[in-house]
GUKOL-996149 format. One record per residue (C-alpha): residue in three letters; residue number from 1; x, y, z; chain. Coordinates in steps of 0.05 Angstrom, whole numbers. Layout:
<pts>
+-----+-----+--------+--------+--------+----+
!  aa !   i !     px !     py !     pz ! ch !
+-----+-----+--------+--------+--------+----+
! ala ! NUM !      X !      Y !      Z !  A !
...
+-----+-----+--------+--------+--------+----+
</pts>
This chain:
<pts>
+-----+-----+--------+--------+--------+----+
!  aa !   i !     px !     py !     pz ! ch !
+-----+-----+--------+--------+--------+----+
! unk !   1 !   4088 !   1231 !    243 !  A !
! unk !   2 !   4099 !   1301 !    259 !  A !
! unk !   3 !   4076 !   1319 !    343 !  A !
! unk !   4 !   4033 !   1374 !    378 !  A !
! unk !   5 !   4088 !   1420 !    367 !  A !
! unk !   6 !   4108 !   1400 !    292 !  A !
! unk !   7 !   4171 !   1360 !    303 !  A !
! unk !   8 !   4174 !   1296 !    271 !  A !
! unk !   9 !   4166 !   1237 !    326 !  A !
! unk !  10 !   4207 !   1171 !    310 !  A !
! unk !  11 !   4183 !   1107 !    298 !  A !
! unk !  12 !   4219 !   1072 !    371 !  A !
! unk !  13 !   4188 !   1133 !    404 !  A !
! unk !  14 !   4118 !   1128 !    375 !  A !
! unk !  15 !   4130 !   1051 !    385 !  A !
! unk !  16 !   4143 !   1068 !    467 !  A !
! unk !  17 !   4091 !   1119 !    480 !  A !
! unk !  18 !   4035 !   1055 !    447 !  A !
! unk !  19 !   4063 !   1011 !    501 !  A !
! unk !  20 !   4057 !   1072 !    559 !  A !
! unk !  21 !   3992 !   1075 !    534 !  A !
! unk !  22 !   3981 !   1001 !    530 !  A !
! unk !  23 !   4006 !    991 !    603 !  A !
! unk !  24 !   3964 !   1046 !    624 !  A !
! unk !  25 !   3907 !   1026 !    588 !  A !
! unk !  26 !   3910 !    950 !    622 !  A !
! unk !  27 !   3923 !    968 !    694 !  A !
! unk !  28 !   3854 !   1015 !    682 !  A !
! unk !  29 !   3820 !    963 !    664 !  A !
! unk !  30 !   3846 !    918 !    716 !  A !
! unk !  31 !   3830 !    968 !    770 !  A !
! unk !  32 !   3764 !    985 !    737 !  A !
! unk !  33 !   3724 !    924 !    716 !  A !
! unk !  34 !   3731 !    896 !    785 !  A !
! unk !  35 !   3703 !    957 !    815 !  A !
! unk !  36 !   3643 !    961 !    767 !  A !
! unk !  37 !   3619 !    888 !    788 !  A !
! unk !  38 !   3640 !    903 !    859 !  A !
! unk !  39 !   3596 !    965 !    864 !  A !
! unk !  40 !   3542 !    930 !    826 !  A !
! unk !  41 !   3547 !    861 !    872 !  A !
! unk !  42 !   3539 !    922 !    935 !  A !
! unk !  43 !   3477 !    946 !    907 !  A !
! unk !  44 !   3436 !    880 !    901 !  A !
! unk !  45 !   3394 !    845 !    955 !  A !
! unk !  46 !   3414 !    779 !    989 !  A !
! unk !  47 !   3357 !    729 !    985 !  A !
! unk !  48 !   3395 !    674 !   1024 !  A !
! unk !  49 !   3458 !    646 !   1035 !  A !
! unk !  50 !   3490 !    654 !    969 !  A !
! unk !  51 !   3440 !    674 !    936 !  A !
! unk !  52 !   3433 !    743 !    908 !  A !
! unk !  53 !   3368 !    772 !    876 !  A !
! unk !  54 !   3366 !    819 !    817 !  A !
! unk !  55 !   3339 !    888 !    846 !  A !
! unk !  56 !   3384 !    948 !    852 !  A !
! unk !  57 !   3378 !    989 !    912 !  A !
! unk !  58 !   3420 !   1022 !    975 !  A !
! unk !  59 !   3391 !    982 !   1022 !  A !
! unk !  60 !   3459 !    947 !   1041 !  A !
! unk !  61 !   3495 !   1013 !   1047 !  A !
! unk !  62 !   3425 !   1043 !   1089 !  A !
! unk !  63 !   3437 !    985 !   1142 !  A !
! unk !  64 !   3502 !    993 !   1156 !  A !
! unk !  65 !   3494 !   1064 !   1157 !  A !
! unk !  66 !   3439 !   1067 !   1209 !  A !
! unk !  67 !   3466 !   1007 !   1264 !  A !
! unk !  68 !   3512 !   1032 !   1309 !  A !
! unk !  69 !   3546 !    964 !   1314 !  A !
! unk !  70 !   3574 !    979 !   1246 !  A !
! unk !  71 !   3591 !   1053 !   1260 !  A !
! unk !  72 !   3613 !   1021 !   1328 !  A !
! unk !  73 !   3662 !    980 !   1283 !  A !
! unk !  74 !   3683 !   1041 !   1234 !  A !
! unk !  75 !   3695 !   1084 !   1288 !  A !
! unk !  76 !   3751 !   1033 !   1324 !  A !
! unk !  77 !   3781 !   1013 !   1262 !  A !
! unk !  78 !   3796 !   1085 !   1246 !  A !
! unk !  79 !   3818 !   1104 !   1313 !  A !
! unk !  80 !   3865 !   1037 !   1327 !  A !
! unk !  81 !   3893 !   1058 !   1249 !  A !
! unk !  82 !   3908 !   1128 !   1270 !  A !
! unk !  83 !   3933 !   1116 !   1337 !  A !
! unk !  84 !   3975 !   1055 !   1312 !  A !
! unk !  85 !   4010 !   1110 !   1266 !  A !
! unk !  86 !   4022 !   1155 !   1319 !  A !
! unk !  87 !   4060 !   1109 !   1362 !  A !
! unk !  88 !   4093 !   1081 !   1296 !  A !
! unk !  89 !   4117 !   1159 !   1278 !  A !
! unk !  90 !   4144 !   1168 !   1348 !  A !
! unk !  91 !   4182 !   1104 !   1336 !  A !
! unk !  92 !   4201 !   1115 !   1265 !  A !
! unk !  93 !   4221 !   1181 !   1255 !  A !
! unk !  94 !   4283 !   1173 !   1310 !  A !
! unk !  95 !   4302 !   1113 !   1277 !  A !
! unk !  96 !   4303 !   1139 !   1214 !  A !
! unk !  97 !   4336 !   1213 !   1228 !  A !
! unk !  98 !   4389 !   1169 !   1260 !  A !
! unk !  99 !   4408 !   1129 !   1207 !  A !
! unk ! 100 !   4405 !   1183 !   1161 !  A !
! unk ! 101 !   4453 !   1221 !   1201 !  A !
! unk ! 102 !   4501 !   1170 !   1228 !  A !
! unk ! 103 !   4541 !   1161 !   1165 !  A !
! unk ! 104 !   4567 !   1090 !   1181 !  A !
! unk ! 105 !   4573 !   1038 !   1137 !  A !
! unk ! 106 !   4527 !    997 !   1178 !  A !
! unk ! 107 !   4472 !   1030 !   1155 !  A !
! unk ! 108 !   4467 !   1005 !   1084 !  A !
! unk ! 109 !   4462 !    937 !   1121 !  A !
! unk ! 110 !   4418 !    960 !   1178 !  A !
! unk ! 111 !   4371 !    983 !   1115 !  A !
! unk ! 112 !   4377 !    910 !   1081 !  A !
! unk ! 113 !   4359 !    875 !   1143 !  A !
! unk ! 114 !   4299 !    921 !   1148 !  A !
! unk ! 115 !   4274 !    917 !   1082 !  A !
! unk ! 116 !   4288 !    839 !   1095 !  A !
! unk ! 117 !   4234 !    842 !   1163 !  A !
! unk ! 118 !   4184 !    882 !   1114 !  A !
! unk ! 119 !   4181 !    819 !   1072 !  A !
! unk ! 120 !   4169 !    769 !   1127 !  A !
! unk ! 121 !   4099 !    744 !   1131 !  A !
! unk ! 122 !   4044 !    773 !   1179 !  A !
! unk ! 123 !   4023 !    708 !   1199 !  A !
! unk ! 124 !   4110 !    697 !   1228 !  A !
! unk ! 125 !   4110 !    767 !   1259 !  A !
! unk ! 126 !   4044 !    763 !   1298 !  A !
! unk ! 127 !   4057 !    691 !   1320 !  A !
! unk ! 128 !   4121 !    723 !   1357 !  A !
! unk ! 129 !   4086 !    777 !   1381 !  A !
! unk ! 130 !   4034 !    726 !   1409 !  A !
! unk ! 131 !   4093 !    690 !   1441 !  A !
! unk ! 132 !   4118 !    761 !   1473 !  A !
! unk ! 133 !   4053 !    791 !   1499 !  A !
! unk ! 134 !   4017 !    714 !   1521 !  A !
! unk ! 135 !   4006 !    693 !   1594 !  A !
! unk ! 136 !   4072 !    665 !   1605 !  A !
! unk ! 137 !   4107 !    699 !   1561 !  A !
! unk ! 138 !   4170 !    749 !   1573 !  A !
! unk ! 139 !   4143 !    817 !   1575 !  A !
! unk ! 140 !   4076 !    792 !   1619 !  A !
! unk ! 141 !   4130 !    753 !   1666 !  A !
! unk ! 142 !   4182 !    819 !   1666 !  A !
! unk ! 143 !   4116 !    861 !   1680 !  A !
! unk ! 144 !   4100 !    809 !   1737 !  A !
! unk ! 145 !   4162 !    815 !   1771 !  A !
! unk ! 146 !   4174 !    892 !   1773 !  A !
! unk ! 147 !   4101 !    896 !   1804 !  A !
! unk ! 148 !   4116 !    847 !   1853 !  A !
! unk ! 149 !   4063 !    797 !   1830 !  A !
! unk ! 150 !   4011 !    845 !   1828 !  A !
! unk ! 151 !   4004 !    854 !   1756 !  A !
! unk ! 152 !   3935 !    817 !   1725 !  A !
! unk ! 153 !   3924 !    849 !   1658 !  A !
! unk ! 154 !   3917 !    816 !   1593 !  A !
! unk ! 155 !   3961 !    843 !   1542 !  A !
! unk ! 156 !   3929 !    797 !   1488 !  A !
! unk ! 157 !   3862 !    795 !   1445 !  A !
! unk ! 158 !   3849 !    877 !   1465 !  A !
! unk ! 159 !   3857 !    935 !   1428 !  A !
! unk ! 160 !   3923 !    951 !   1457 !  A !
! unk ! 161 !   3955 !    882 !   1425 !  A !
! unk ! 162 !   3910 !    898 !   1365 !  A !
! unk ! 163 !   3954 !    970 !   1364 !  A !
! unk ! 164 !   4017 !    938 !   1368 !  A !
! unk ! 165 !   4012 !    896 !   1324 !  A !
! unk ! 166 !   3996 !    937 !   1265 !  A !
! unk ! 167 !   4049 !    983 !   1283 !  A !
! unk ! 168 !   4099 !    929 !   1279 !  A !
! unk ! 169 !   4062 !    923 !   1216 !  A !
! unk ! 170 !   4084 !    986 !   1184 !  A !
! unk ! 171 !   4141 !   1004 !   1224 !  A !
! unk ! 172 !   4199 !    977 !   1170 !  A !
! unk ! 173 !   4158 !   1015 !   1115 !  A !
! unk ! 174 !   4148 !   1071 !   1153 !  A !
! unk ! 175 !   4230 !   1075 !   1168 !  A !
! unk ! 176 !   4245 !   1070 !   1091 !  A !
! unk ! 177 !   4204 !   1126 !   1072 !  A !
! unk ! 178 !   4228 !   1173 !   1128 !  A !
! unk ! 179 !   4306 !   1146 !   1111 !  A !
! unk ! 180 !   4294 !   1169 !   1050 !  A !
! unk ! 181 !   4264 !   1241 !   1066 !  A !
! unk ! 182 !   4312 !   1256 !   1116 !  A !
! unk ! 183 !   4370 !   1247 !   1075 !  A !
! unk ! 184 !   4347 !   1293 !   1021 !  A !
! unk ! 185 !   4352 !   1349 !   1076 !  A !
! unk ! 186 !   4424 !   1363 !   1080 !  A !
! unk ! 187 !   4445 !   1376 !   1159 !  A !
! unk ! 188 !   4477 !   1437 !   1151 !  A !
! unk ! 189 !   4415 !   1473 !   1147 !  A !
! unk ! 190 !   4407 !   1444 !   1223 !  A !
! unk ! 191 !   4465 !   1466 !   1233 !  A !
! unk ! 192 !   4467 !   1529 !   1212 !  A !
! unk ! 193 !   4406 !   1538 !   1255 !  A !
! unk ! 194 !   4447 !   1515 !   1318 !  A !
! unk ! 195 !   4503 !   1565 !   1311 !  A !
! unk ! 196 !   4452 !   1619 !   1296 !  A !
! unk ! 197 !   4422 !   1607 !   1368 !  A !
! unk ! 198 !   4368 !   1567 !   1364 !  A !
! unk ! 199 !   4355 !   1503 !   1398 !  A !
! unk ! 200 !   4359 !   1434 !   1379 !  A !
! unk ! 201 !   4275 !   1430 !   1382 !  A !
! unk ! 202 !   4274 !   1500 !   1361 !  A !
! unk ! 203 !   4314 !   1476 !   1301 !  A !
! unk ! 204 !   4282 !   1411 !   1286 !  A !
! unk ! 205 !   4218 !   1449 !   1291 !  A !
! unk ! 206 !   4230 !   1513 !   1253 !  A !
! unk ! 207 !   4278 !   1485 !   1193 !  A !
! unk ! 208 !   4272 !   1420 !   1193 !  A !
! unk ! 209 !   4197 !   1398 !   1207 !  A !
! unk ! 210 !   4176 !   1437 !   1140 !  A !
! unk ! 211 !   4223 !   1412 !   1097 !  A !
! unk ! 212 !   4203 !   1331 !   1124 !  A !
! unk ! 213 !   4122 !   1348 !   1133 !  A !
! unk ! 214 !   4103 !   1320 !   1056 !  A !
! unk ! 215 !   4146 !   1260 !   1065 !  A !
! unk ! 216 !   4119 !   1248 !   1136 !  A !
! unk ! 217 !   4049 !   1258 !   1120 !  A !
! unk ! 218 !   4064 !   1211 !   1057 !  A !
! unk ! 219 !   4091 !   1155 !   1103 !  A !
! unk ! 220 !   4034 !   1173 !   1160 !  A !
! unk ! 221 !   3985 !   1164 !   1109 !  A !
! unk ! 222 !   4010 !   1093 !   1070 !  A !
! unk ! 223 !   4012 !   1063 !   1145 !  A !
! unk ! 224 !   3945 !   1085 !   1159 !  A !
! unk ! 225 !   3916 !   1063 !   1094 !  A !
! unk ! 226 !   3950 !   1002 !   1113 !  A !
! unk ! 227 !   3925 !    990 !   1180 !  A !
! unk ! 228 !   3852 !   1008 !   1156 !  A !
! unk ! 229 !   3854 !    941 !   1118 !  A !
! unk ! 230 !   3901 !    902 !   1152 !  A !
! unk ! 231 !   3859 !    835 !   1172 !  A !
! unk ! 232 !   3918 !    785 !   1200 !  A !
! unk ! 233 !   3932 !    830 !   1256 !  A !
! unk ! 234 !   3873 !    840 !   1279 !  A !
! unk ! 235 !   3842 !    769 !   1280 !  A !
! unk ! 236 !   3894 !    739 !   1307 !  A !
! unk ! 237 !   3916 !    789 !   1365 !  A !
! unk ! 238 !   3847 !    811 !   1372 !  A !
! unk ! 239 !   3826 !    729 !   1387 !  A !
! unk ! 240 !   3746 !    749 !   1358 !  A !
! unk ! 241 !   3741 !    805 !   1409 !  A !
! unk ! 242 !   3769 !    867 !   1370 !  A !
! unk ! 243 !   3721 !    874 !   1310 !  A !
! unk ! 244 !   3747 !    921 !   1255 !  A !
! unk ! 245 !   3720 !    929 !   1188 !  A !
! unk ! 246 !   3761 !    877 !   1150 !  A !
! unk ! 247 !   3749 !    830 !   1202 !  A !
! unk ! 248 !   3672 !    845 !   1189 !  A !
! unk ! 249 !   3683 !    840 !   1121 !  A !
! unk ! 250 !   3710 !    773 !   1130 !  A !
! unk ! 251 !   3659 !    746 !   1173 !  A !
! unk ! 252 !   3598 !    772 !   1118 !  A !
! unk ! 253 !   3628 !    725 !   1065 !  A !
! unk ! 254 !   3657 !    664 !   1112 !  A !
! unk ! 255 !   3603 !    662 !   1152 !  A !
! unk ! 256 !   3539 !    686 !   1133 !  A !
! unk ! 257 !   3557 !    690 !   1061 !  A !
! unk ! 258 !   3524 !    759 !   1055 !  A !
! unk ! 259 !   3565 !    783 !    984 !  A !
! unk ! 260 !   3529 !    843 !    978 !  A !
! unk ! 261 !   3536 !    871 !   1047 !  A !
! unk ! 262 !   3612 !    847 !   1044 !  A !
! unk ! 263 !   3620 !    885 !    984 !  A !
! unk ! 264 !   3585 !    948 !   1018 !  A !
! unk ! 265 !   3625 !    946 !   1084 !  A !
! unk ! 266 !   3686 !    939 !   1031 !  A !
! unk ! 267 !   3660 !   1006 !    992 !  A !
! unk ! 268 !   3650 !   1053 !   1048 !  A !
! unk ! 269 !   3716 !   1037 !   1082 !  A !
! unk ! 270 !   3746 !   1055 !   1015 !  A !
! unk ! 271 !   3707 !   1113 !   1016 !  A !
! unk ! 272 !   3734 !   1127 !   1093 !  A !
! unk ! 273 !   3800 !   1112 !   1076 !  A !
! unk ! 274 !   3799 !   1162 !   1013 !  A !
! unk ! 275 !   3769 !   1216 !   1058 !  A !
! unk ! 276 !   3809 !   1215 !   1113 !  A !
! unk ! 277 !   3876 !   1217 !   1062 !  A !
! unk ! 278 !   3833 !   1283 !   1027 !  A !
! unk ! 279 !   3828 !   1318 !   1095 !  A !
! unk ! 280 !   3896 !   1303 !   1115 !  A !
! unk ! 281 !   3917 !   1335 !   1040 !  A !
! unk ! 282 !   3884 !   1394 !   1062 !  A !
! unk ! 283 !   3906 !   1403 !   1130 !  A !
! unk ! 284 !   3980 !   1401 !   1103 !  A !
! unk ! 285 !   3989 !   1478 !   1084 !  A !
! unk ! 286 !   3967 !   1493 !   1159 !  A !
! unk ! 287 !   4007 !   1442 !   1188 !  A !
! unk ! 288 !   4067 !   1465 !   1159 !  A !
! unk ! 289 !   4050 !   1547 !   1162 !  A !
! unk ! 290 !   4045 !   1528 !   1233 !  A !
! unk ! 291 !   4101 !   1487 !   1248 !  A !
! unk ! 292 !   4143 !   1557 !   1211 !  A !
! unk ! 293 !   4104 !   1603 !   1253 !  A !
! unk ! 294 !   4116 !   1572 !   1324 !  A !
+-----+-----+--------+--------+--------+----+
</pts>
């Protein structure tokens, strides 16, 4: 079988591009068939509980759209999800820029017991978080103390425990990706920088912030994707008072089992998620034309 460009393809190579294709072919499907009958389920009326009639329309999507409880809901879910990545950046990227640089040993094993954490269960990591931020736990008690009884303030079932916990979320993954960045940047360039006068921030900002912006905007974007549909964290630190979107979503089908409207609450924050990752595409040329121009 001769190719695009003439040369003769053999059989084991023609035999491994069918099974690229194949593969490819089967995870389409299995992306795309569900979608179909998810859009189609979003599109049709609930008669009752459980019952769904046969008419297509956008009423379910023209709801949520015009009740500010559900924007309400949107609106937090986006901002806890974008704050909850700041804070995790600001926590991340030190960690990871100082095991890339340390050159230790201990590293490879600080990196296995991280990627160990990123495998523990939600429902594990939350319950100890529960145990550290509850009325008589440690950090309330420390808190306590150093206020001289004074302090009264729930650090549980807000949106500040909500916060936390979905940065403890995405923290580990967040590290992993950043490791990996940063040590693809070799440090002379820093310090080169340094011995050419400029600052350590001057340096960090001028030579290395470029080079790490796409792999920092990856790993701020996974997290926040992430948090957008994360649903453990914020039941169960939230305690019912922190509604986000999943949480809604959750409640539609539990509850009232509303499919459609679950499955149009599912759509749009798709649709919000894939938006917001767009923009933040966009902005990238000015963030980093910036970051060289300051």
């Amino acid at each position: 079988m001769l190719s695009v460009t003439g040369r003769v393809i053999p059989p084991a190579h023609r035999a491994y591009d069918a099974a690229l294709l194949l593969a490819f072919i089967g995870s389409a499907l299995l992306f795309l068939v569900p979608q179909f009958f998810f859009i189609r389920q979003s599109l049709l009326a609930n008669i009752a509980p459980g019952i769904v009639g046969d008419t297509m329309s956008l009423d379910n999507y023209r709801t949520i759209i015009a009740d500010s409880f559900y924007l309400g809901v949107f609106l937090r879910t986006i901002v806890l999800s974008a704050v909850s990545v700041a804070f995790g950046l600001l926590l991340a990227f030190p960690t990871a820029y100082l095991l890339a640089r340390i050159g230790s040993r201990l590293v490879r094993w600080l990196i296995v017991l991280l990627l160990i954490s990123s495998f523990v269960s939600v429902v594990v990591k939350v319950l100890g978080l529960t145990l550290l931020l509850g009325t008589d736990g440690p950090v309330v008690r420390v808190l306590r103390a150093l206020s001289l009884g004074f302090w009264d303030v729930r650090l549980l079932h807000n949106d500040a425990s909500v916060a936390i916990g979905l940065v403890q979320y995405t923290l580990p993954l967040m590290v992993m990706i950043l490791f990996g960045v940063i040590q693809n940047v070799p440090a002379s360039l820093e310090e080169a920088a340094i011995v050419h006068g400029a600052s350590d921030w001057r340096a960090f900002r001028r030579v290395l912030l470029p080079m790490l912006w796409p792999g920092t905007l990856a790993a701020a974007l996974i997290s926040f994707n992430m948090n957008m549909g994360a649903f453990t964290s914020a039941v169960l630190l939230g305690g019912g008072r922190v509604l986000t979107v999943p949480i809604m979503i959750q409640r539609k089908i539990i509850l009232e089992t509303d499919y459609p409207n679950a499955a149009a609450l599912s759509l749009l924050l798709t649709l919000t998620v894939i938006l917001v990752n767009i923009a933040a595409l966009k902005l990238r040329p000015h963030a980093v034309m910036s970051a060289r121009g300051g």
